[in-house]
Structures are given as structure tokens and as C-alpha cells.
C-alpha positions as semicolon CSV with decimal commas, in nm:
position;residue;x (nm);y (nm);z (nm)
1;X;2,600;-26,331;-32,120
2;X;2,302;-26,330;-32,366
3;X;2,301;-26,659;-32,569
4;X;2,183;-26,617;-32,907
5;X;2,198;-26,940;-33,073
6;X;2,242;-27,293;-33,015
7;X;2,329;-27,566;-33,227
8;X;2,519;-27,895;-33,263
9;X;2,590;-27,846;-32,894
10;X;2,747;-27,544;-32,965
11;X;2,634;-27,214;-32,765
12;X;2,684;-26,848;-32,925
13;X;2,713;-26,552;-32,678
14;X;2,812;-26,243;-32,585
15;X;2,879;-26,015;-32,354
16;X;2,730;-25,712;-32,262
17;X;2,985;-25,424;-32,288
18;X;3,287;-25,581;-32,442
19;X;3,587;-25,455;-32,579
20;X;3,631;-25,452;-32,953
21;X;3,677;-25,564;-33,236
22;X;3,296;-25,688;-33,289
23;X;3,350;-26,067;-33,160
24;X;3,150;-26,328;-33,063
25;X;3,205;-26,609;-32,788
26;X;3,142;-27,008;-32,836
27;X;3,113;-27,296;-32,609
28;X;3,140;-27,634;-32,678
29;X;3,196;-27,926;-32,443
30;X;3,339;-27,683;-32,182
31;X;3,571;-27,513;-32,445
32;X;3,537;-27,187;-32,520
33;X;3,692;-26,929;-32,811
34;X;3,610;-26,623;-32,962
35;X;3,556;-26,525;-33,308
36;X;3,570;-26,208;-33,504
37;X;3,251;-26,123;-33,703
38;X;3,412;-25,919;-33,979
39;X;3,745;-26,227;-34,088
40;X;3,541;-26,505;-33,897
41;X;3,900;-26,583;-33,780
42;X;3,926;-26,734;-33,409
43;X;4,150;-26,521;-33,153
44;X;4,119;-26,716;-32,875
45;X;4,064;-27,028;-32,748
46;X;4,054;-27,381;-32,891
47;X;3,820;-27,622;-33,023
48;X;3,776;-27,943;-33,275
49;X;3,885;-27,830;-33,633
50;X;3,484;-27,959;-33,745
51;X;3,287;-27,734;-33,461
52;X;3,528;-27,464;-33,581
53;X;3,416;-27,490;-33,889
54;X;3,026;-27,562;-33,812
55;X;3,039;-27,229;-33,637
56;X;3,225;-27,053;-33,917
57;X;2,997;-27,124;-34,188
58;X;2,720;-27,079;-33,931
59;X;2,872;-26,710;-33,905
60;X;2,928;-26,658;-34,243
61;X;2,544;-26,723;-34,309
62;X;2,429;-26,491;-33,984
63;X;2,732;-26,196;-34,015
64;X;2,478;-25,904;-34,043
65;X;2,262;-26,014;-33,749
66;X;2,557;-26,045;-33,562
67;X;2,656;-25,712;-33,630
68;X;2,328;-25,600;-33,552
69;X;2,312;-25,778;-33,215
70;X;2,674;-25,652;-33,164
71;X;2,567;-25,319;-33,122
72;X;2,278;-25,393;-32,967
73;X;2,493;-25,590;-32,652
74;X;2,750;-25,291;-32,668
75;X;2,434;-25,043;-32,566
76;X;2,332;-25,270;-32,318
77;X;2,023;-25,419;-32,460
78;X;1,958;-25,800;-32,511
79;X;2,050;-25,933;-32,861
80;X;1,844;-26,120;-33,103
81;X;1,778;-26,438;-33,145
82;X;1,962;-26,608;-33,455
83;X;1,863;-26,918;-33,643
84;X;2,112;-27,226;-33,569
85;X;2,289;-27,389;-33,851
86;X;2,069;-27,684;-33,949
């Protein structure tokens, strides 16, 4: 479970040979939910209306690089590092 960024005390993962679509996993406080990269939507999980939307527009800024280290999880190598949301 590669992390690749941290921020507010929020923790963005994922996992190495996952199922699709292209998604991304975040934990905060012991919660955890998945987003998709292409709507941003979250499809599972729950968490505080303002981390959800910290990590959205965190997303929105960083949707390429996740991409990128989307495919690079899904062939079993370890993702990139991306910037937090400052």
C-alpha cells in the first residue's frame, strides 16, 4: 500500500494490483474511502464533508500524476511521490 501523499492528516494510497476503474484510497482519522481519478466522485467509504473536499481539490490539482502513478501501481512498481495540498 504505497502512500503517495500526505496532508492535513490525510494519507493518499494505493494498492498494488487493484481492480478498476483508476481509484485512489484515503485515510483520515481511521476512516477510509475511495475516490475515482477521472469524476473525483467518492465510491466508498465516508468522511467529513471539508476533508472530502480538501482531497478533491487536492485531486483535481494532481489528476495526471495520479494517472501516471495508477499505472505505474497496476504494473507493480512503486508510485510517485505527489505534492500535498498546501
Amino acid at each position: 500500500m504505497p502512500e503517495v501523499s500526505r496532508f492535513f492528516g490525510i494519507c493518499i494510497v494505493f494498492f498494488f494490483n487493484d481492480h478498476n476503474p483508476p481509484h485512489f484510497h484515503a485515510v483520515y482519522e481511521g476512516r477510509k474511502a475511495i475516490f475515482e481519478i477521472h469524476s473525483l466522485q467518492m465510491t466508498e467509504g465516508t468522511l467529513p464533508p471539508r476533508v472530502r473536499g480538501f482531497i478533491v481539490e487536492w485531486a483535481a490539482q494532481h489528476q495526471q500524476e495520479l494517472m501516471t502513478d495508477w499505472e505505474t501501481v497496476r504494473a507493480g512498481k512503486t508510485p510517485g511521490k505527489i505534492a500535498p495540498l498546501q
